[in-house]
C-alpha positions as MATLAB code, in Angstrom:
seq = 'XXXXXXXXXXXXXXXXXXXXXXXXXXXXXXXXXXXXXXXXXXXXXXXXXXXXXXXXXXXXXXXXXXXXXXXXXXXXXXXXXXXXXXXXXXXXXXXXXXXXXXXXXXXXXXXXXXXXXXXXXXXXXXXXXXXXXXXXXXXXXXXXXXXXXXXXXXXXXXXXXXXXXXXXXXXXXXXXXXXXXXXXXXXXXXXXXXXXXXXXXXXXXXXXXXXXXXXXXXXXXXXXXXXXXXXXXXXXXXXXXXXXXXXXXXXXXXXXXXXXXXXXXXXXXXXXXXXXXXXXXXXXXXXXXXXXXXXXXXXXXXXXXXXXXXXXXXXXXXXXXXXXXXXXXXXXXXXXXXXXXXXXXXXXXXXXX';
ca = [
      34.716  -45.385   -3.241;
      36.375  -42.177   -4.619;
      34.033  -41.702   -6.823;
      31.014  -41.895   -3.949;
      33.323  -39.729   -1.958;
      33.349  -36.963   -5.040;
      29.416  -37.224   -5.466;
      28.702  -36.658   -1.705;
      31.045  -33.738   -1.312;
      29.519  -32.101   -4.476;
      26.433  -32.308   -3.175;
      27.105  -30.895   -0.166;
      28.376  -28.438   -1.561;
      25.375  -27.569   -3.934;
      23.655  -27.589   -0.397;
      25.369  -25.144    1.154;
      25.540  -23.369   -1.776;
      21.739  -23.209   -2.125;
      21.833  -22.510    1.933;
      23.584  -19.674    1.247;
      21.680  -18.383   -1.583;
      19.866  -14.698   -2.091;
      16.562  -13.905   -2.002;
      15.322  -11.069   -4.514;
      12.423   -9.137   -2.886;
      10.831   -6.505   -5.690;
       9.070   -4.489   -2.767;
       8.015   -0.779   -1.922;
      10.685    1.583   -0.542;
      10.860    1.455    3.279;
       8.643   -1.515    3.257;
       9.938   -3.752    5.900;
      11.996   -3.070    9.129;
      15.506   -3.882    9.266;
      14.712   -6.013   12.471;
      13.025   -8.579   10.391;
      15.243   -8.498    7.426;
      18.078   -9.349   10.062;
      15.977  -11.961   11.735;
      15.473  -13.838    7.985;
      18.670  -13.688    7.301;
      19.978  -15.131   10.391;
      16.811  -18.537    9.862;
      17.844  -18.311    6.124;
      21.517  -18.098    6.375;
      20.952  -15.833    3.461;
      20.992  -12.778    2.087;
      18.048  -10.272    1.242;
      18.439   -8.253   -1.531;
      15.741   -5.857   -2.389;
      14.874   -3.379   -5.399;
      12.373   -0.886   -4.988;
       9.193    1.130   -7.506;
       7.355    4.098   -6.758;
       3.949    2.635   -7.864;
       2.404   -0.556   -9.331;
       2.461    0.519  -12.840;
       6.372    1.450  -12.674;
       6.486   -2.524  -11.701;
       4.115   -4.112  -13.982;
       5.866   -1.715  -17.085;
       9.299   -3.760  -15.534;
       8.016   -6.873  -15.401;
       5.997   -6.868  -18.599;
       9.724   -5.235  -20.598;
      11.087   -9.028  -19.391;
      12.701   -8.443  -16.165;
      13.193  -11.504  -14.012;
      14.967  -12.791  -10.914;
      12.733  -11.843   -8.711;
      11.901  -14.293   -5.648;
       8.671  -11.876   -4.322;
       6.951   -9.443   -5.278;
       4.555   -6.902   -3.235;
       1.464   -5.868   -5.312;
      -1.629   -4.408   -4.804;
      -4.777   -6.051   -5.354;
      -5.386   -4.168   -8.530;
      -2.069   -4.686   -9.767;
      -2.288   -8.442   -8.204;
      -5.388   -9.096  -10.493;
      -3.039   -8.220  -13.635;
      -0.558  -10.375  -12.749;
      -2.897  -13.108  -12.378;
      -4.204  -12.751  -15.261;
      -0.959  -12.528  -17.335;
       0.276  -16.103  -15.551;
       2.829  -14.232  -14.115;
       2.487  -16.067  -10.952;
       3.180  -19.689   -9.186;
       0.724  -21.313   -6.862;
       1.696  -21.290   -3.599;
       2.694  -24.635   -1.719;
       0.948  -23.647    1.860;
       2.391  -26.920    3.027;
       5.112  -24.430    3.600;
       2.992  -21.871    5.298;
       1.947  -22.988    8.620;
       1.376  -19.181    9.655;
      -1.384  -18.521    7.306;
      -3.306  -19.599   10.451;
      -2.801  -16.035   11.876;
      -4.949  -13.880    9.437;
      -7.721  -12.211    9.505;
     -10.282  -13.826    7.276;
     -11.414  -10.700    6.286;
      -8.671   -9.411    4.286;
      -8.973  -13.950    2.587;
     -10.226  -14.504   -0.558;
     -10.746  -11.304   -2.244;
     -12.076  -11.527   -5.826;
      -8.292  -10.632   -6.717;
      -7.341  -13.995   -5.699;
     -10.353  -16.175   -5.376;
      -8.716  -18.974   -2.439;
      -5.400  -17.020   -2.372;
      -3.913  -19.099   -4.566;
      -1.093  -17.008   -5.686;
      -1.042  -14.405   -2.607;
      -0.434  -13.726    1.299;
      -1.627  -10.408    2.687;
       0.718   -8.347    3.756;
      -0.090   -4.907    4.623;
      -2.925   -2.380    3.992;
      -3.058    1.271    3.600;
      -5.793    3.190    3.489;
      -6.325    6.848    0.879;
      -7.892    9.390    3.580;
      -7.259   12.765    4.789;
      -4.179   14.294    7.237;
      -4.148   17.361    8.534;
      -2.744   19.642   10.636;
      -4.902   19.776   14.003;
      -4.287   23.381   14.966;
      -5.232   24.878   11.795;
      -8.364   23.526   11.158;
      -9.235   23.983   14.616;
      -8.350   28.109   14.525;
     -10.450   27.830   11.055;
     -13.285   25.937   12.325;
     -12.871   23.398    9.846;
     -14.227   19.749   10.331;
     -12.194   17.305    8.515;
     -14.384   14.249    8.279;
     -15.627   14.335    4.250;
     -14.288   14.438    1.197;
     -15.810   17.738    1.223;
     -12.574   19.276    2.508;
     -10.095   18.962   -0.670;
     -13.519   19.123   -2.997;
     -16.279   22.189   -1.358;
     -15.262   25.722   -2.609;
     -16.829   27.086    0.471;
     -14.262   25.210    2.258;
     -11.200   25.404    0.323;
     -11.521   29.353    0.445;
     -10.497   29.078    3.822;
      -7.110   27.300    3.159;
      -6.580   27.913   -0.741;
      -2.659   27.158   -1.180;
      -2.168   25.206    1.777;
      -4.047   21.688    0.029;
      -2.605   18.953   -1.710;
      -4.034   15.557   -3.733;
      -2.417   12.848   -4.758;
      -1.019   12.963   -8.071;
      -2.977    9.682   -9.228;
      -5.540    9.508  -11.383;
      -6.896    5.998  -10.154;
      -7.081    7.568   -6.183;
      -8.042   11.344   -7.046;
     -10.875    9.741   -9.285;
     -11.933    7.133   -6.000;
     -12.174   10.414   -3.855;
     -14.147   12.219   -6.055;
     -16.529    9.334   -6.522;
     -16.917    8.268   -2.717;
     -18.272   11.945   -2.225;
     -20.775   11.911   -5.115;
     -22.046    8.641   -3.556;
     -20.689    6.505   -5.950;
     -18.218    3.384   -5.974;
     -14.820    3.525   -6.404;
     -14.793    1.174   -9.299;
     -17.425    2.775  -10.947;
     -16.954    3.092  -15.115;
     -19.927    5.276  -15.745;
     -18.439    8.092  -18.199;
     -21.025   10.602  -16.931;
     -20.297    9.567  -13.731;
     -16.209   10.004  -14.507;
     -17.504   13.605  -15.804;
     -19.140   14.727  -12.934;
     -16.035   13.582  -11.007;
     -13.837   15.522  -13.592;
     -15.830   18.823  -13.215;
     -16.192   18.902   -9.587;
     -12.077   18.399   -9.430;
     -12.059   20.980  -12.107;
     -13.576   23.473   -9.902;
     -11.507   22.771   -6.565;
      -8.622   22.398   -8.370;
      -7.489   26.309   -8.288;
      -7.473   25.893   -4.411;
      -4.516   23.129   -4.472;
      -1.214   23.948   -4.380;
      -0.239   20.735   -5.449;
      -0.982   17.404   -6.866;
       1.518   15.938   -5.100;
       2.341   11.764   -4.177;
       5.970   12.281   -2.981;
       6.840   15.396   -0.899;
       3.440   16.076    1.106;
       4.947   14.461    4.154;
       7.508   17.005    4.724;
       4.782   19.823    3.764;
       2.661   18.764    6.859;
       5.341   18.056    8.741;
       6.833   21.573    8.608;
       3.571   23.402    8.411;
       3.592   24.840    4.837;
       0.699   22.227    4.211;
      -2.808   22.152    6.239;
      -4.872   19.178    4.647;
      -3.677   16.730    2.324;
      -5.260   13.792    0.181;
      -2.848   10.785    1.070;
      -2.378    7.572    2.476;
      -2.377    6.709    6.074;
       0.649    5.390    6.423;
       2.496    8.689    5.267;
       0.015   10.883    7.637;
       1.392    8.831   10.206;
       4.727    9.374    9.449;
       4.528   13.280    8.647;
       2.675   13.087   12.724;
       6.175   10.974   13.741;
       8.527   13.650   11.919;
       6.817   16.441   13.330;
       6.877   15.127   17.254;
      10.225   14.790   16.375;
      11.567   17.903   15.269;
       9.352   19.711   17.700;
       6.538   21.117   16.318;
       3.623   22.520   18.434;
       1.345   20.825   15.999;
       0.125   17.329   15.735;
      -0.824   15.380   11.922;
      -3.872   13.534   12.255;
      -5.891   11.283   10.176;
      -9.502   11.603    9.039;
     -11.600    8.584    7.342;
     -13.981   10.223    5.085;
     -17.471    9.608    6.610;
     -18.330    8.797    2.819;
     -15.686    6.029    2.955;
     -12.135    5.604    0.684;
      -9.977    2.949   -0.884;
      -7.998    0.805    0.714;
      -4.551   -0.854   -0.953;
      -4.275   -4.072    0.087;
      -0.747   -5.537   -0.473;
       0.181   -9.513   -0.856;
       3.226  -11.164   -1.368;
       3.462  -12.896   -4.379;
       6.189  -15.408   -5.953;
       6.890  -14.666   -9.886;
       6.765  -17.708  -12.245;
      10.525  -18.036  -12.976;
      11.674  -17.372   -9.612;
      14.653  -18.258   -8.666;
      14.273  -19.157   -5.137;
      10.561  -20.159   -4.389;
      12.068  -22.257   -1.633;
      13.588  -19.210    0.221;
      10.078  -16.988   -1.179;
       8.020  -19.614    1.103;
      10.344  -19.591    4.182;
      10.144  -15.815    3.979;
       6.584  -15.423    3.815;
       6.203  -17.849    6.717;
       8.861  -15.533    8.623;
       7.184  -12.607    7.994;
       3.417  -14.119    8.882;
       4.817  -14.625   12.495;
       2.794  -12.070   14.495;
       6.325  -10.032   16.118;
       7.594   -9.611   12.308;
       4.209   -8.357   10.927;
       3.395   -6.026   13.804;
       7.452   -4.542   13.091;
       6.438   -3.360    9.728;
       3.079   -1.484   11.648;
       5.035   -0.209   14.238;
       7.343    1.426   11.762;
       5.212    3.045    9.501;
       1.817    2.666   10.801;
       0.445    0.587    8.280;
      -2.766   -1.326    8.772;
      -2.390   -5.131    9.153;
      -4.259   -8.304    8.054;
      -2.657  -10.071   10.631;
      -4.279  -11.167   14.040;
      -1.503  -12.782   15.516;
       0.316   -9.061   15.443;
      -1.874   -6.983   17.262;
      -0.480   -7.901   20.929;
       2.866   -6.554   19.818;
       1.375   -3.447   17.828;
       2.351   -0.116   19.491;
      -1.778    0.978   21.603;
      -1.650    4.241   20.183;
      -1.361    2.853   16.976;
      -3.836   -0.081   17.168;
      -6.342    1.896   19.254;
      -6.348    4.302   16.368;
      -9.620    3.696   14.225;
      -8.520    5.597   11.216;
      -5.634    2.529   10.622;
      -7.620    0.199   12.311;
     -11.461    1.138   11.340;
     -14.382   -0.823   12.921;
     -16.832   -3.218   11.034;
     -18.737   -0.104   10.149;
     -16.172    2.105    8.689;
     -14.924   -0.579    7.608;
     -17.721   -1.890    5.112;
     -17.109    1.837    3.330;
     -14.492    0.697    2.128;
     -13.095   -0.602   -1.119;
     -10.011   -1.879   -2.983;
      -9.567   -0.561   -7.109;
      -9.691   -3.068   -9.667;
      -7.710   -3.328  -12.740;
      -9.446   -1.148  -15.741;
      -9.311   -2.915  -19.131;
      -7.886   -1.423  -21.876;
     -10.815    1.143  -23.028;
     -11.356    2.487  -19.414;
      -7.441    2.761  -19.058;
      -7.840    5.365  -22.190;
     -10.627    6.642  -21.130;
      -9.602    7.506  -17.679;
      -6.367    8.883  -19.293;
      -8.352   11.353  -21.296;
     -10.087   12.635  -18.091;
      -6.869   12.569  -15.805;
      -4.871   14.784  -19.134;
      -8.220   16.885  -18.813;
      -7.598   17.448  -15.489;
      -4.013   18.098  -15.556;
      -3.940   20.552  -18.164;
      -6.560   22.372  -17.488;
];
């Protein structure tokens, strides 16, 4: 009888202790609102611990040197497609995941993840243009091509006052949308004629620049920017804010752009796919996904959050495009090795130069 007693206290124990557990979220800085961290935490009776990379290659170079422990990870769909590929990744038990109900087929089975086998959409963002409205309105300036950061003619108007993204994969996409080609096009004469028209608007840039461009807009220094919509919306924020006679808008390239469409995914070795499942069905509830929106005006896959997304936000058609401008737009793939080095010869071209 002892020994029965023993057992059945151990093992409530080892549930409790697996109650109590973490849950390691590899994710984007400032990628999810404390609201719904609090609210997992309180269904998990758990804690959410979270590291943070800059960009997709910083966390495939992490993964790939053999760290683990990781519960979720955020990808993008080219970076998604990698880990796929490497067998990085469980299947996912959607047993578990009664919410997947509440997306938008649309942003379902990508050719990233044929069935979404291994991933949930999470959030999308979208590479456009931001600018400050009462500049380009004293300059006569229509911001509604790539024209803006590429034509001469234009860039004479605001040399110094323009920055890109300091990204060889999105600077490329740009360049190709407004030659009228795909994003994912591997054409080397193609990837040249991109290279020499960036060549020849680069001396009107002050920048390439993928970190600090908010605050330029935000305080005025910088007019137009090459970015993604989810920091124009936030530069727009900080500038109501601090009081600025100015507004940040967005433009969607009548050409079209890229959009980054980020999943949750749960690593092979993880830890805690138990607590990876219940969070993904937290965060799939349509008040937690329109949170993340609301905070940093990020586009979302998810129908069941567009009653609680803030109107100005979901009425706006730059984060929220119709089926038209919609269908100009596409998501990167993952290069293979020889158009990796070849787009790093073009992208040290273009730096150096």
């Amino acid at each position: 009888m002892k020994k029965l007693f023993t057992t059945l206290l151990l093992a409530l124990v080892a549930v409790s202790a697996q109650a109590q557990g973490k849950l390691h979220l590899y994710n984007w800085n400032n990628y999810i609102s404390d609201e719904t961290v609090r609210r997992f935490e309180t269904a998990c009776k758990c804690q959410l611990v979270q590291s943070y990379y800059g960009d997709n290659e910083e966390m495939l170079a992490k993964l790939a040197a053999g760290a683990k422990g990781y519960d979720l990870i955020v990808p993008t769909g080219n970076a998604l497609q990698s880990l796929i590929r490497q067998g990085a990744l469980q299947p996912l038990d959607k047993s578990k995941l009664p919410n997947l109900k509440n997306l938008n087929p649309q942003y379902l089975n990508t050719e990233f993840d044929k069935g979404n086998q291994y991933s949930v959409p999470y959030a999308y963002t979208i590479t456009m243009l931001g600018y400050n409205e009462q500049k380009m309105k004293e300059l006569g300036i229509k911001v509604d091509s790539w024209a803006a950061i590429f034509d001469p003619a234009i860039l004479a108007k605001i040399k110094g006052k323009v920055t890109v993204l300091d990204s060889a994969n999105e600077l490329m996409a740009a360049a190709l949308k407004y030659l009228g080609y795909s994003i994912n096009d591997t054409d080397e004469k193609h990837w040249d004629e991109a290279k020499n028209m960036i060549l020849k608007a680069k001396p009107y840039w002050a920048a390439f620049n993928g970190t600090s461009y908010i605050k330029g807009l935000t305080v005025g220094d910088i007019w137009l920017v090459h970015g993604y919509s989810s920091d124009i919306f936030q530069a727009d924020l900080d500038a109501q804010s601090a009081g600025r006679k100015f507004r940040i808008r967005h433009a969607l390239p009548k050409e079209g752009a890229a959009m980054s469409l980020d999943s949750l995914v749960i690593p092979k070795d993880a830890p805690r796919p138990d607590l990876a499942h219940l969070f993904i069905n937290l965060v799939l509830d349509g008040k937690n996904s329109a949170e993340l929106t609301n905070m940093l005006g990020t586009g979302n896959p998810n129908k069941a959050a567009l009653p609680f997304i803030n109107p100005e936000i979901a009425g706006n058609k730059e984060i929220f495009p119709d089926k038209a401008e919609s269908a100009k737009l596409e998501m990167l793939k993952d290069l293979n090795s020889k158009q990796r080095r070849a787009l790093n010869r073009v992208w040290t071209e273009i730096r150096v130069r």
